[in-house]
C-alpha positions as CSV (number, residue, x, y, z in Angstrom):
1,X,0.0,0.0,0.0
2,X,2.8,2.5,0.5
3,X,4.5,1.7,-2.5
4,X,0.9,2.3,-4.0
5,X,0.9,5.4,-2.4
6,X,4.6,6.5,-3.2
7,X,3.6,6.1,-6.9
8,X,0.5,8.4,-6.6
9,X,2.6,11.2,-5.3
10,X,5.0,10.9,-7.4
11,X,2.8,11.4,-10.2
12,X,1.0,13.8,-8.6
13,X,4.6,15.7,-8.4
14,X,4.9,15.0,-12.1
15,X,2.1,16.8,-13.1
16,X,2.9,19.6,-11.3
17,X,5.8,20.1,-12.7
18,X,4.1,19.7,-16.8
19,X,1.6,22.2,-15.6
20,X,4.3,24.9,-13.7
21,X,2.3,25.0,-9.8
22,X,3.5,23.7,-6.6
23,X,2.7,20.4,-5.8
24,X,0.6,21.9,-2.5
25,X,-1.5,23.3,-5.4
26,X,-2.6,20.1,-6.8
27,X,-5.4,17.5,-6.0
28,X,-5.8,13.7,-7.6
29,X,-8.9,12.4,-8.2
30,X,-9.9,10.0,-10.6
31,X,-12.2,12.1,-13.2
32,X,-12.9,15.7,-14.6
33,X,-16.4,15.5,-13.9
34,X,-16.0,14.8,-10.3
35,X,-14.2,17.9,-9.6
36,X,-16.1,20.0,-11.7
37,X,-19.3,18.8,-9.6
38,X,-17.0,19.6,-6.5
39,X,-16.7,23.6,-8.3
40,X,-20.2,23.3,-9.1
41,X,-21.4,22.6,-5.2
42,X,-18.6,25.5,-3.9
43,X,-21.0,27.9,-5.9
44,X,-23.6,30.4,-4.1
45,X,-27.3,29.7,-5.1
46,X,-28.3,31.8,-8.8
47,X,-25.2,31.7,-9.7
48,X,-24.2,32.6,-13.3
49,X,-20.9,29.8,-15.3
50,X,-20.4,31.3,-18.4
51,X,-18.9,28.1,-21.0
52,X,-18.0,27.6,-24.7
53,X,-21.3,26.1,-26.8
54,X,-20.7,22.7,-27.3
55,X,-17.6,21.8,-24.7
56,X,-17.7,18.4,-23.3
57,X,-20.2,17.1,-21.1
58,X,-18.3,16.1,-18.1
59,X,-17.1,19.8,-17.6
60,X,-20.6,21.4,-18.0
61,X,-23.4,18.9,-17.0
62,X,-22.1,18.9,-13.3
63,X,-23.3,23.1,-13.4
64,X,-26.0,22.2,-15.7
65,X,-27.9,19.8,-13.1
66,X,-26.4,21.7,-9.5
67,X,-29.5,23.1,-8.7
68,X,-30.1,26.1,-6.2
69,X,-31.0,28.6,-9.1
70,X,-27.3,27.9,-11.1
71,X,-27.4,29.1,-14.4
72,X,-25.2,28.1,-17.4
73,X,-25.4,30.0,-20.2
74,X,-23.1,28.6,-23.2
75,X,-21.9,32.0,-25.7
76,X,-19.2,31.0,-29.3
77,X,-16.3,30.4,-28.0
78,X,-14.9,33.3,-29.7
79,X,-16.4,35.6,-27.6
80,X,-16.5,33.9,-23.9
81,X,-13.7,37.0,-23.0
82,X,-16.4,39.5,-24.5
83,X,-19.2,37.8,-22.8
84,X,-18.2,37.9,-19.3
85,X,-19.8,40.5,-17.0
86,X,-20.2,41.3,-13.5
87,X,-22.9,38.8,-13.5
88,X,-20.6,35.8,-14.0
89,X,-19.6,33.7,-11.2
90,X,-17.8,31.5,-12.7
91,X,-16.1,31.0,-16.5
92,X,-15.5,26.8,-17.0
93,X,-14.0,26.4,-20.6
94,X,-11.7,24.0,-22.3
95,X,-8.5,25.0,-23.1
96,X,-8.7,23.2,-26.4
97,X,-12.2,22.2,-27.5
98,X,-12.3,18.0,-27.9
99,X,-14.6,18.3,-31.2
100,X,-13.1,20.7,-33.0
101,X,-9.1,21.6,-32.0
102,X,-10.0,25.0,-31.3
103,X,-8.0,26.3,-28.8
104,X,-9.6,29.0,-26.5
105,X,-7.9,32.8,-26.1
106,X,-6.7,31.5,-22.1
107,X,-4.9,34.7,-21.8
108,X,-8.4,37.0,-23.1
109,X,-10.4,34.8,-21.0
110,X,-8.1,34.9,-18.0
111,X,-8.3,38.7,-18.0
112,X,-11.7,39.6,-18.7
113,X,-12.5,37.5,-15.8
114,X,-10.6,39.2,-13.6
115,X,-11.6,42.4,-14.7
116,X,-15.1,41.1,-13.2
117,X,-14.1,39.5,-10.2
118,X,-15.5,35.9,-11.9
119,X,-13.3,32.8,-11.3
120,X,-12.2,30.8,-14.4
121,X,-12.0,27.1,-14.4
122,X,-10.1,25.5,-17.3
123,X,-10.1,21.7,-18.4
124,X,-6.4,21.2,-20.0
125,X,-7.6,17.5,-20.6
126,X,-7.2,17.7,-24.4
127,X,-4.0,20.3,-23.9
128,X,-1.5,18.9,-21.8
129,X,0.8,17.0,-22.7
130,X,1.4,18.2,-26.9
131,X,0.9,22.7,-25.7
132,X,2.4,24.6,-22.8
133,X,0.1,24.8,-19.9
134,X,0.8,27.1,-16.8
135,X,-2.6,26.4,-14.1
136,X,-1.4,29.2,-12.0
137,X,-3.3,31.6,-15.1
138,X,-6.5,30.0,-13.8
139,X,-8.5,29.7,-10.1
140,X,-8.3,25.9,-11.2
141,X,-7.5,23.6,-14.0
142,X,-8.8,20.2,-14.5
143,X,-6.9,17.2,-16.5
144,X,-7.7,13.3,-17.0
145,X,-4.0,11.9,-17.7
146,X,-5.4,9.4,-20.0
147,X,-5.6,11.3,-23.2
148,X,-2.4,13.1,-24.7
149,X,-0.5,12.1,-22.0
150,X,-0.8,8.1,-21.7
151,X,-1.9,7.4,-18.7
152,X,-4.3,4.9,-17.6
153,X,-7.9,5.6,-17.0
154,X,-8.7,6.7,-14.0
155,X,-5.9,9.6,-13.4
156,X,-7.1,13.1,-13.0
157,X,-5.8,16.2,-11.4
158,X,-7.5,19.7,-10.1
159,X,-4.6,22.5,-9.2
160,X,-6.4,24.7,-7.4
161,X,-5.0,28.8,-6.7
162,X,-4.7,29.1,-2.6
163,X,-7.2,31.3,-2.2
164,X,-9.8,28.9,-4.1
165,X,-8.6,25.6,-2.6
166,X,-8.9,27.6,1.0
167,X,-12.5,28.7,0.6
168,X,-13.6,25.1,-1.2
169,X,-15.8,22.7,1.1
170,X,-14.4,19.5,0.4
171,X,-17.7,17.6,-0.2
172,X,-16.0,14.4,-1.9
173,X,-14.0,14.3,1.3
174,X,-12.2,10.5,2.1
175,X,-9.6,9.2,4.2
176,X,-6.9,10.4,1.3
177,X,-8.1,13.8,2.3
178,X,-6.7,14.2,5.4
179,X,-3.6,15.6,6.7
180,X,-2.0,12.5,7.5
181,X,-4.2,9.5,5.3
182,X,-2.9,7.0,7.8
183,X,-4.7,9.0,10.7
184,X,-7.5,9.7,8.7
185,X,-8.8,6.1,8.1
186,X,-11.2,5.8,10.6
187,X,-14.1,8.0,12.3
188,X,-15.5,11.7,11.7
189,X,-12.8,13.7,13.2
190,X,-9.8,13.4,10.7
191,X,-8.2,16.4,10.4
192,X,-8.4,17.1,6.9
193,X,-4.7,18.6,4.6
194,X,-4.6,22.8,4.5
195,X,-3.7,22.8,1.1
196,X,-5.3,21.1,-2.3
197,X,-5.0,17.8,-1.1
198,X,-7.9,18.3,1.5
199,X,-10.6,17.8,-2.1
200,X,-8.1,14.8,-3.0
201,X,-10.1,11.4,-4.1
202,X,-8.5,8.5,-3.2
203,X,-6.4,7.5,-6.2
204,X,-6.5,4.4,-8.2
205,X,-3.9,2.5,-7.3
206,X,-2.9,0.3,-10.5
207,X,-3.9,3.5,-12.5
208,X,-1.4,5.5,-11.0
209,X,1.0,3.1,-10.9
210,X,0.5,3.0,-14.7
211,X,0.6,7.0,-14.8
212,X,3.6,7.5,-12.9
213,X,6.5,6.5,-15.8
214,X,4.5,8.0,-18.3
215,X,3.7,11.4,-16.4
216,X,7.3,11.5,-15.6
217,X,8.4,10.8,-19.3
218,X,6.6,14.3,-20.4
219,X,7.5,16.3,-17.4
220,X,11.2,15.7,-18.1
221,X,10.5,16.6,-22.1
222,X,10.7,20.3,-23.3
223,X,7.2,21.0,-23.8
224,X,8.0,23.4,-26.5
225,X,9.8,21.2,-28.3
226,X,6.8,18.8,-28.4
227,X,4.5,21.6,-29.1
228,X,6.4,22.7,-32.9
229,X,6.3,18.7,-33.7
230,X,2.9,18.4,-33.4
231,X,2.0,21.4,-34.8
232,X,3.9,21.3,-38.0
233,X,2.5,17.5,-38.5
234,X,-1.0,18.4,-37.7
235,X,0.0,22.2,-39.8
236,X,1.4,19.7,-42.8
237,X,-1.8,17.2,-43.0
238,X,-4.1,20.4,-43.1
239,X,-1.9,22.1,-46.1
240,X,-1.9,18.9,-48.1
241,X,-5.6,18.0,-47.7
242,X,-6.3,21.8,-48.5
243,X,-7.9,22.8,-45.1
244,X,-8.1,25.9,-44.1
245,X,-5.7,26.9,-41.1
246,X,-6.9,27.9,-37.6
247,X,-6.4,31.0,-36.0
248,X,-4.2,29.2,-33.3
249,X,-2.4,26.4,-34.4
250,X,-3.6,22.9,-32.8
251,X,-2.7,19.3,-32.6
252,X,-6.2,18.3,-33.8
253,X,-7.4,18.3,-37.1
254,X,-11.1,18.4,-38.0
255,X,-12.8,18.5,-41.4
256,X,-16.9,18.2,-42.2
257,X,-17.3,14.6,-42.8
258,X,-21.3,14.4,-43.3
259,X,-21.5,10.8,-44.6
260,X,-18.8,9.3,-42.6
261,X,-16.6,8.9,-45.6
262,X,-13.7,10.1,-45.0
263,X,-13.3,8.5,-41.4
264,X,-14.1,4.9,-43.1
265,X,-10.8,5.5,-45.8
266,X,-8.7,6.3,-42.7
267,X,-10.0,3.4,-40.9
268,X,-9.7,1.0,-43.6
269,X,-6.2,2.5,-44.4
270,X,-5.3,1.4,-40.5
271,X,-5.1,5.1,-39.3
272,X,-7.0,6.0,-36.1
273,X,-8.7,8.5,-36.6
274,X,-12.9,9.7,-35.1
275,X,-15.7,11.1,-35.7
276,X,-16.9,14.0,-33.1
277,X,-20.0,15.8,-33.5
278,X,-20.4,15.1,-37.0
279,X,-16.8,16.1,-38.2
280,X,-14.1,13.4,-39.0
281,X,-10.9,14.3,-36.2
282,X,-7.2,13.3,-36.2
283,X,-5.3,13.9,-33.6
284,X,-1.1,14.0,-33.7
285,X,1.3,13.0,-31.0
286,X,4.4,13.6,-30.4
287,X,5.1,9.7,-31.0
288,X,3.7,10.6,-34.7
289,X,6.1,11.8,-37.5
290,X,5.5,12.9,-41.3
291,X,5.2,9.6,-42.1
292,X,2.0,8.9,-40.9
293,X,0.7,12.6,-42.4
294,X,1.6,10.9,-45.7
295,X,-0.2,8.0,-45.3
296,X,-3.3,10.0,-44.1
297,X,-2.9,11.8,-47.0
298,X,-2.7,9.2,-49.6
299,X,-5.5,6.8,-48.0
300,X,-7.8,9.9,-49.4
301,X,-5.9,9.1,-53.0
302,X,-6.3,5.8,-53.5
């Protein structure tokens, strides 16, 4: 069990390190949508979150069913920096949109809600691990390891700024919550950690003990570096399929793909590749290279 435990902290070191906060800053948990039902609960009643049209589900359907008169209203994500007002709570958006690629203005957003005394919560689950990410920019940022960087399900992280983790009422609270875990094990009275780890869920052991080399693997790489190689293979595939360019570069690709076409060439050529809210998506990695854009490209040719 302590070896078990070792490995979670570890990784939970890891990914404090990929996302520039103090470890003190960061909670584990096991999914997004648990700790954004944890925001959702630390909100006064009438509340207004402010979100992207369309983000995923697991970040908005915990403020979407909270009750006690919360209200989400869902703006382009264009204009989420425009739309906030002194009205708004709370702005939850993903730093790069899951259907789509599009990556959100973080440093617009960040502002604006500042400006207005709202609190931002940002889900890096589709960013980290192929962009820069800094969570200090954000009251708190959420991230399941499992998608870009290659962890097993069920590894998930919340950093949280100090003043946000201090005022949260840690309704998901468990033995892994407190102080000391091994005090904590037993009865009412635990006293519970002073910093993030006080909203921690206890981990998944075998998951984290998957995460932990992997985690470790992309803190120790230069994220930059990672970022301009998946940028120019993603920026390559869109030049030679003639699509247009986004106005920030991504990682992820997306193209209309009404009859499913497309998706079934790729698939029969033996590229993973999706379909998300009607577009076909690819996605590339830094374990990708020009290779595979070419053979993308040419299962469309043949």
């Amino acid at each position: 069990m302590r070896v078990r435990r070792l490995s979670a902290e570890r990784t939970r070191a890891h990914f404090a390190r990929l996302v520039r906060v103090d470890v003190d800053r960061l909670a584990i948990g096991s999914q997004t949508s648990v700790f954004s039902g944890l925001i959702a609960q630390n909100l006064p009643d009438g509340a207004e979150v402010l979100c992207p049209e369309g983000d995923f589900s697991s970040l908005l359907l915990p403020f979407e069913h909270a009750g006690r008169g919360i209200h989400l209203r869902c703006v382009p994500l264009e204009s989420l920096a425009a739309e906030i007002t002194d009205r708004t709570a709370l702005v939850a958006f993903s730093l790069v949109q899951s259907a789509t690629g599009e990556v959100a203005d973080s440093p617009a957003v960040a502002a604006a809600a500042a400006r207005h005394g709202a609190r931002t919560l940002c889900d890096a689950t589709q960013a980290v691990g192929w962009m820069p990410v800094d969570a200090s920019m954000f009251d708190a940022l959420i991230c399941h390891a499992y998608k870009w960087l290659c962890a097993p399900r069920g590894v998930a992280f919340c950093a949280l700024s100090p003043s946000f983790a201090a005022s949260m009422r840690p309704v998901f609270a468990g033995w892994y919550s407190g102080e000391d875990p091994w005090s904590s094990c037993y009865g009412h009275d635990a006293m519970l950690a002073t910093c993030a780890r006080r909203i921690d869920v206890s981990p998944a052991w075998q998951a984290f003990v998957g995460a932990e080399p992997a985690l470790a693997a992309f803190a120790d790489t230069d994220p930059a570096a990672v970022y301009s190689h998946v940028v120019e293979l993603a920026t390559a595939f869109r030049e030679r399929m003639g699509l247009s360019l986004p106005q920030r570069p991504s990682a992820i690709v997306t193209w209309a793909d009404p009859d499913g076409c497309d998706l079934a060439r790729l698939s029969a050529a033996g590229i993973i590749a999706s379909g998300r809210a009607g577009p076909a998506r690819v996605a590339f990695h830094v374990f990708n290279d020009l290779s595979d854009v070419e053979r993308a490209v040419a299962a469309f040719r043949e």
